[in-house]
Every structure is written in C-alpha cells, then in structure tokens.
VEXDO-141754 format. One record per residue: x, z, y of N, C-alpha, C in turn; residue in three letters. Coordinates in steps of 0.2 Angstrom, whole numbers, padded with zeros to 4 digits, always signed. Each point is the difference from the previous one (the first is absolute). Layout:
N
XZYXZYXZYALA
...
***
This chain:
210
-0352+0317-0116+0003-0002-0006+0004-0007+0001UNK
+0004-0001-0003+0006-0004-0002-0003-0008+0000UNK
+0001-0003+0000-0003-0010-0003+0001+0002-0009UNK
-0002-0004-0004+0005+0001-0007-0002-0008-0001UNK
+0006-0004-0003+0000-0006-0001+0002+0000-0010UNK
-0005-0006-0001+0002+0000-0007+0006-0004-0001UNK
+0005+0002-0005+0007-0005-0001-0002+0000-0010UNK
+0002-0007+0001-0001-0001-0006+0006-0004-0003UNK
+0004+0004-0009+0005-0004-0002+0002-0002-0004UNK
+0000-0006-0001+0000-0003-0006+0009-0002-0003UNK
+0001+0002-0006+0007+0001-0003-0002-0004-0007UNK
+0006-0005-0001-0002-0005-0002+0005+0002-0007UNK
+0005+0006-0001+0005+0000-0005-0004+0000-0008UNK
+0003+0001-0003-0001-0002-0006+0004+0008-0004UNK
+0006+0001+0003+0002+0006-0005+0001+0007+0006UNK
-0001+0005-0006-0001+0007+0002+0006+0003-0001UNK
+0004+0004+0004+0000+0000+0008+0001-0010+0002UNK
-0003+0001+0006+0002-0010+0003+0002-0001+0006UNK
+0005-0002+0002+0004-0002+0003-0005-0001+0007UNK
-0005-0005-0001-0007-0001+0003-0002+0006+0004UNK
-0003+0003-0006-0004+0007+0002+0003+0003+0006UNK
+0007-0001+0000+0005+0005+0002-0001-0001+0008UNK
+0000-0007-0002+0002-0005+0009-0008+0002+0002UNK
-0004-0001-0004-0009+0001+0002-0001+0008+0004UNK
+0004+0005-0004-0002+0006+0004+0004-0002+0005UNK
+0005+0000+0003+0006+0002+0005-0005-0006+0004UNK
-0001-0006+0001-0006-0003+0005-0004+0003+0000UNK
-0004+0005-0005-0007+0002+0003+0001+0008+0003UNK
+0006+0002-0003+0004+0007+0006+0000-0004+0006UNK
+0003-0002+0001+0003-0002+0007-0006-0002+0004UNK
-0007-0003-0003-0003-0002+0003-0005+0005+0003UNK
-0003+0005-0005-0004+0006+0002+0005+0001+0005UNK
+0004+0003+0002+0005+0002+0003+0000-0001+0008UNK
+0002-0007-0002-0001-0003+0008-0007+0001+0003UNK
-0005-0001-0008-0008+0002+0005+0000+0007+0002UNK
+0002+0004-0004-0001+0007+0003+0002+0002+0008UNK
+0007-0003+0000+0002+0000+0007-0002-0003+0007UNK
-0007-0004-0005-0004-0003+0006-0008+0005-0001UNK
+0001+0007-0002-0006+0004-0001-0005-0004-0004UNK
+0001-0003-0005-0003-0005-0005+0001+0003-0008UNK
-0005+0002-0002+0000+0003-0010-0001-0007-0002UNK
+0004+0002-0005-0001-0008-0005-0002+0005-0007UNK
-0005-0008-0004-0003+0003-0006+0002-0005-0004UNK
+0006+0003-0005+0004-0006-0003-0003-0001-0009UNK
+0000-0007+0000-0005+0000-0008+0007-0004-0003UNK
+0004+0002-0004+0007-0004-0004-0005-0003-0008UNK
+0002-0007-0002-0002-0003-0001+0004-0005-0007UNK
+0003+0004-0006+0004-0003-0004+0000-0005-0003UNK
-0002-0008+0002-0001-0002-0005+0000-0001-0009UNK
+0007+0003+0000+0000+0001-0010-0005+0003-0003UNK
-0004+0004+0005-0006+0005-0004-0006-0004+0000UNK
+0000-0004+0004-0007-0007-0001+0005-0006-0001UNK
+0003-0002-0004+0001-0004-0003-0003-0005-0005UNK
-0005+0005-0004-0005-0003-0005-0006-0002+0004UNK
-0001+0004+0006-0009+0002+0002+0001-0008+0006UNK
+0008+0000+0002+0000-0007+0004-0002-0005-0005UNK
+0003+0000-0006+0003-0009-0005-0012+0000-0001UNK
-0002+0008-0004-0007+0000+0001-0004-0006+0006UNK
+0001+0004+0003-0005-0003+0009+0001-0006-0001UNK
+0008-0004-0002+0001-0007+0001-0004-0004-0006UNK
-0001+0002-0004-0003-0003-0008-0008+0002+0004UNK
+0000+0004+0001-0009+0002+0001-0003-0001+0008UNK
+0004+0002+0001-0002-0001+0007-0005+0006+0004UNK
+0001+0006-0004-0002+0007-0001+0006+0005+0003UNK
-0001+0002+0006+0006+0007-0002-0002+0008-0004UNK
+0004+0003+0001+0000+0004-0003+0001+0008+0004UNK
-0005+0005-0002-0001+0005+0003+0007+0002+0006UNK
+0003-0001-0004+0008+0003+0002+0001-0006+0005UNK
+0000-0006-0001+0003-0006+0002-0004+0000+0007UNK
-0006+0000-0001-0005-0001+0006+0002+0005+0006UNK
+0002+0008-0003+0001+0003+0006+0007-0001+0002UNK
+0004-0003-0003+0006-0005+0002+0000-0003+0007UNK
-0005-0003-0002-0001-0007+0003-0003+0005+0007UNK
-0004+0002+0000-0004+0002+0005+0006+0005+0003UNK
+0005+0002-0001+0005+0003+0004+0003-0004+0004UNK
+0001-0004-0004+0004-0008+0004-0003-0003+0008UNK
-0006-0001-0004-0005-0004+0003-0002+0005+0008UNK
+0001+0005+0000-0003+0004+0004+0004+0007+0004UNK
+0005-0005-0003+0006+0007+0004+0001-0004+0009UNK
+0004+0005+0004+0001-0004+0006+0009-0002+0000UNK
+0004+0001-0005+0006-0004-0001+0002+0002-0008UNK
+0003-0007-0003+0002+0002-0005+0007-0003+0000UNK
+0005+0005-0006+0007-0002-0001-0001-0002-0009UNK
+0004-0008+0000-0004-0004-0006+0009+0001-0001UNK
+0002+0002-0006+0007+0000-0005+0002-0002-0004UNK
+0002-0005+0000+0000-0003-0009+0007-0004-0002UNK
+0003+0001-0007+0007-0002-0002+0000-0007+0000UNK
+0005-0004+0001+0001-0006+0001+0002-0003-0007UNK
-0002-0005-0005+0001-0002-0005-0001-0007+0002UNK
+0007-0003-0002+0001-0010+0002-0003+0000+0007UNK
+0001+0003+0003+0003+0000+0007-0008-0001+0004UNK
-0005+0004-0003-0008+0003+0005-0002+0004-0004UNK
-0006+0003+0002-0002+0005+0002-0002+0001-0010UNK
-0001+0004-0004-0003+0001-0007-0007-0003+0001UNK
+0000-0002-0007-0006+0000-0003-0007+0001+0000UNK
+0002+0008-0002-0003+0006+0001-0002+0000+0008UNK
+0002+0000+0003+0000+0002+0009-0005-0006+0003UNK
+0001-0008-0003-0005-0005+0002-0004+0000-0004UNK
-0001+0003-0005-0006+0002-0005-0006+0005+0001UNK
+0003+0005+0004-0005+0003+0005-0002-0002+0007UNK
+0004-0003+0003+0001-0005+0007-0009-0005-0002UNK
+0001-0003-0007-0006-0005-0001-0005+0003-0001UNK
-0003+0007-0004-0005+0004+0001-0003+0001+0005UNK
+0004+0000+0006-0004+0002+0006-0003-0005+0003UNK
-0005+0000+0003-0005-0006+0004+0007-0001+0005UNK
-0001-0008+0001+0006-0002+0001-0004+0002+0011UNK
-0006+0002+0003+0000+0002+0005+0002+0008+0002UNK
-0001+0005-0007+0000+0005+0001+0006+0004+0006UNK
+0006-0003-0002+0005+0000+0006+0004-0002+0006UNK
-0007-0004+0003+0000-0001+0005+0001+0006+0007UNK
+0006-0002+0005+0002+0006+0004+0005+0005-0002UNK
+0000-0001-0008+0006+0007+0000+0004+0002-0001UNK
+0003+0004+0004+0007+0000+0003+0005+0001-0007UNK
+0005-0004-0004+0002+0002-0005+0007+0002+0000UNK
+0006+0002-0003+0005+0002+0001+0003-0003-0005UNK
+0004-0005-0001+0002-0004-0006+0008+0004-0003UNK
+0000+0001-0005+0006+0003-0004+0001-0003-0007UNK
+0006+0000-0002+0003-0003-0007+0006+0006+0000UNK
-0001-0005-0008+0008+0003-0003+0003-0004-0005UNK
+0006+0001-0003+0002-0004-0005+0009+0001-0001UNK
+0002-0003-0003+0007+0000-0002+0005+0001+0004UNK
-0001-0006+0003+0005-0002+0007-0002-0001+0003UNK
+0002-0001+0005-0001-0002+0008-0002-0008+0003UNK
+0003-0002-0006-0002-0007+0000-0006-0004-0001UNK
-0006+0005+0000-0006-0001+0001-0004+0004+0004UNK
+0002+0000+0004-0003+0004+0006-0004-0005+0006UNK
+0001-0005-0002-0003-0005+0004-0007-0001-0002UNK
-0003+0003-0008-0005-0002-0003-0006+0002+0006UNK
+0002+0005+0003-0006+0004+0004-0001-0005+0004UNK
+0002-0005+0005-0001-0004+0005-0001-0007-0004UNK
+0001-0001-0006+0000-0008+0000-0010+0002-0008UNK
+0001+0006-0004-0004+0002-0004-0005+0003+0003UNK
+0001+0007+0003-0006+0005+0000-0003-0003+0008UNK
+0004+0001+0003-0002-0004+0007-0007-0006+0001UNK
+0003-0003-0003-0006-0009-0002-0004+0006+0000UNK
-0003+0002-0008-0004+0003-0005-0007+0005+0007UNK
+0004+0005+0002-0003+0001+0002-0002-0003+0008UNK
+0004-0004+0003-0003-0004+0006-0007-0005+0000UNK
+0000+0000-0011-0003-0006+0000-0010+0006-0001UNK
+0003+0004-0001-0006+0005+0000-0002+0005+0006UNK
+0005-0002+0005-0003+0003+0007+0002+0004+0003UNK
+0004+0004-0006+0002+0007+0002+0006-0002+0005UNK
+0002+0007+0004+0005+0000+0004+0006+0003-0002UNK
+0006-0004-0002+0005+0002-0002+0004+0001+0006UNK
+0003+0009+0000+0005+0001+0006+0008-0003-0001UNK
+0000+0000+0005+0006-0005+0000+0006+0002-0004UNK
+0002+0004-0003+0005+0002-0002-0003+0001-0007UNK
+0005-0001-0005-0003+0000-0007+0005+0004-0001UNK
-0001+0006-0007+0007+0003-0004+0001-0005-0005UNK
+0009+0000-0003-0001-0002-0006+0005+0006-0003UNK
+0002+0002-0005+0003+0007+0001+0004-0004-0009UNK
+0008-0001+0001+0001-0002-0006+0002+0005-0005UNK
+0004+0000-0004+0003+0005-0005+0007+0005+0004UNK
+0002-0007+0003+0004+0008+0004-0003+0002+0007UNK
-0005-0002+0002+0000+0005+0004-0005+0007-0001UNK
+0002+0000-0007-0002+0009-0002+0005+0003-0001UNK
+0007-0005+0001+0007+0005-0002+0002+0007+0005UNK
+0003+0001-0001+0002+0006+0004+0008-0002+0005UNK
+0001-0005+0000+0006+0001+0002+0000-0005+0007UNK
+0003+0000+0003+0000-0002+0009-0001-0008+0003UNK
-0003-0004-0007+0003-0007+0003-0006+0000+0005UNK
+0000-0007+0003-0003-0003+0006-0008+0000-0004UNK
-0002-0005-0004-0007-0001-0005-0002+0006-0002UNK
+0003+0008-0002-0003+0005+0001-0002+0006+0005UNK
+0005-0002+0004-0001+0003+0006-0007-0003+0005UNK
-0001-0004-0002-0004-0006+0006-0008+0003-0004UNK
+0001+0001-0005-0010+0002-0003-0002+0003+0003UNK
+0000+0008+0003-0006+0003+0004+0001-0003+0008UNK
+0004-0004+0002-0002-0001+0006-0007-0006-0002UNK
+0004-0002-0006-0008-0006+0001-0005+0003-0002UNK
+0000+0005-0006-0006+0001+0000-0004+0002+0004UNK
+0006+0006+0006-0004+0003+0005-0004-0006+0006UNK
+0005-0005+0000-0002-0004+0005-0007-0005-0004UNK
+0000-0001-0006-0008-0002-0002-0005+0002+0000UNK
+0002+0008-0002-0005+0007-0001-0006-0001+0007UNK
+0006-0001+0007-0002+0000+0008-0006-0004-0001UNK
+0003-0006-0001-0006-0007+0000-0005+0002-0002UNK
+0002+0002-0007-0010+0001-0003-0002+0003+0002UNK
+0003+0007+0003-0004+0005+0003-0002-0002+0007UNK
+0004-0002+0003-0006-0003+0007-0005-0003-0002UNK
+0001-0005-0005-0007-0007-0001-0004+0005-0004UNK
+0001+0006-0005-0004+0003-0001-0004+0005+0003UNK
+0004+0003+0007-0004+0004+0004-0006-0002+0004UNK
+0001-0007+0001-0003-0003+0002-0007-0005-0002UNK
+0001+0000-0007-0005-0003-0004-0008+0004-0002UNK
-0006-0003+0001-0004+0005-0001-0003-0002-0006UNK
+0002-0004-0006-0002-0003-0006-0003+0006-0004UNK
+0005+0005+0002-0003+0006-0007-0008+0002+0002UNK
-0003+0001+0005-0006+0002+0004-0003-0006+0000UNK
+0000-0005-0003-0007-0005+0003-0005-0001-0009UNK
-0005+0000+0006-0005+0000-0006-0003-0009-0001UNK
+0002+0002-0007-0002-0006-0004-0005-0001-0003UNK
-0005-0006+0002-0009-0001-0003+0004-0004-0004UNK
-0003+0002-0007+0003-0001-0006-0008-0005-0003UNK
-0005-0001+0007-0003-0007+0000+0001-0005+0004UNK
+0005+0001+0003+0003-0006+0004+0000-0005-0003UNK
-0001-0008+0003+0003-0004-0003+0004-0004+0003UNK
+0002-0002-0004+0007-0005+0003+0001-0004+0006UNK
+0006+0002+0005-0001-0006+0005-0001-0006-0002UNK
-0005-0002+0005+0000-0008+0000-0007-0002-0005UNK
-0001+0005-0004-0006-0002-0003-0008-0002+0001UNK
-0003-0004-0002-0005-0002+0003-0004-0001-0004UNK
-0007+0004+0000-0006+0000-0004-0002-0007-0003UNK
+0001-0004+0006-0003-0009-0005+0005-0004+0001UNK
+0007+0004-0002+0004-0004-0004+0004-0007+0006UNK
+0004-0004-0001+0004-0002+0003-0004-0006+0005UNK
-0007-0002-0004-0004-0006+0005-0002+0003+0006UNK
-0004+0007-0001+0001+0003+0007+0003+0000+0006UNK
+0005+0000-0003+0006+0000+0006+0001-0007+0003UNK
-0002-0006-0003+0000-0007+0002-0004+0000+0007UNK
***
C-alpha cells in the first residue's frame, strides 16, 4: 500500500468563481501530482474561508469554534503540508485569511511545510508573499518553501506575454517543494495526549525551579 499524506487548503477569495480558488487548485494539482510521482496518495481537505466567515468573527468574540470551524482547524493543524492562498488588499494578505491564522493555537503549526500563494490586480504586489505572508508564518514555525506563487490578473490571460507564460513553471516548481517537505513529514500520524501539558510547565510553579 501506497504512503497517503494529508494536504490541506486554505483559499482565502471572497467571490465565487475566485481568482484565489483558481490559483489554490492548480498548487494543490500539481502538488498531488508530484506526490503521486514519488508513489505517495495525497488526502486533500480544500478549505474556503468565505464559508466560515461568521464561525471565524464567532470563535474571535467567544472564544468557542464551531462544529464546522473546529473541523477546519483540525485539517490545518494536522495535515502533513499545506498551500495557504489568499487575495492581496492594501498590499497583505486579507482580513479574512489573518482572521483564521489567529483562531489557530499559535503552536499548532509548528514544522509545517506550507506553500505560500497570492493574488491580486497587478503585479505590483507580488512582493506581499515575502515581506507579509513569509513573517506571518515564520513567526508560527511553519516552513515556508522557498518559492511563493503570486498569480496576477493577467496571468490568467490567454495570450503569450512573459508574466503569463512564467505561472505553471512556478507553480510546478513550488508544487515540488511542498511535496518533498511533505513526503517527508510524519505530522498526520502522530498521536496527540490531548492530557499533555505544556512544555516547561511545573507542578510548584515558578519558586520550584529556583
């Protein structure tokens, strides 16, 4: 029998069809893809923010998620690479997109492999990935593969310039990334004592430790 790795993905668009979504399959195609080529099934969980957009603003006011949001999360939290996608407004990541980012325990994604992709008008924010989503997740532990997508509005045109021609090599060549860091990840398989406590924690408190 085959490995089977979990890919988990989160699209951060706002309208239906979206620009986002679009960029989100074609990363999360190419990525199965390259797994498969390494004798690896991928188990892919797509992940729309606009459909938890109340259940995220909920969780932030209450501190409660929500059936839906919870199994969200635990997709996230538990996959062994995921590709995070989200539309660039005033030049970083949405709203929406850091508004589920803060729902997660800020340790849950330590180690894992992510695949960073945008989108937006022009090209002239394409830098959001490296100087926005890059930070964001470094500051969470996850490993960002070195090549981000950012896919503007013409590079969905049809016609031969350089900016449209150039998107499946990247996305192929990001697709690569994750699927290594992902073939390689055992996150989906480990068992979590959900009575664990905390590193560093100490039954008589911090005098103890003096």
């Amino acid at each position: 029998m085959s490995d089977v790795k979990k890919i988990a993905v989160i699209a951060a668009g706002l309208s239906q069809p979206s620009s986002t979504r679009l960029l989100a399959d074609r990363l999360t195609e190419a990525t199965v893809t390259d797994l498969r080529d390494r004798g690896i099934e991928a188990e892919v969980t797509v992940i729309e923010l606009r459909d938890l957009a109340h259940d995220v603003t909920n969780n932030l006011l209450t501190g409660f998620p929500s059936t839906k949001l919870d199994e969200a999360i635990a997709a996230v939290t538990g996959a062994d690479g995921l590709v995070a996608v989200t539309p660039i407004f005033t030049t970083s990541y949405s709203g929406l997109f850091k508004s589920f980012i803060d729902v997660l325990d800020p340790q849950s994604l330590t180690d894992l492999p992510v695949l960073l992709g945008a989108t937006g008008g022009t090209d002239r924010h394409s830098l959001a990935i490296d100087y926005a989503m890059r930070p964001l997740f470094s500051y969470l532990h996850a490993v960002a593969v070195p090549t981000g997508v950012y896919a503007a509005s013409a590079d969905w045109g049809s016609g031969s310039d350089s900016a449209s021609s150039t998107l499946p090599a990247r996305i192929a060549r990001a697709a690569g990334e994750l699927a290594a860091l992902a073939a390689a990840s055992d996150r989906s398989s480990r068992v979590i004592d959900p009575f664990a406590l905390p590193e560093g924690f100490s039954p008589v408190g911090s005098f103890g430790a003096q």
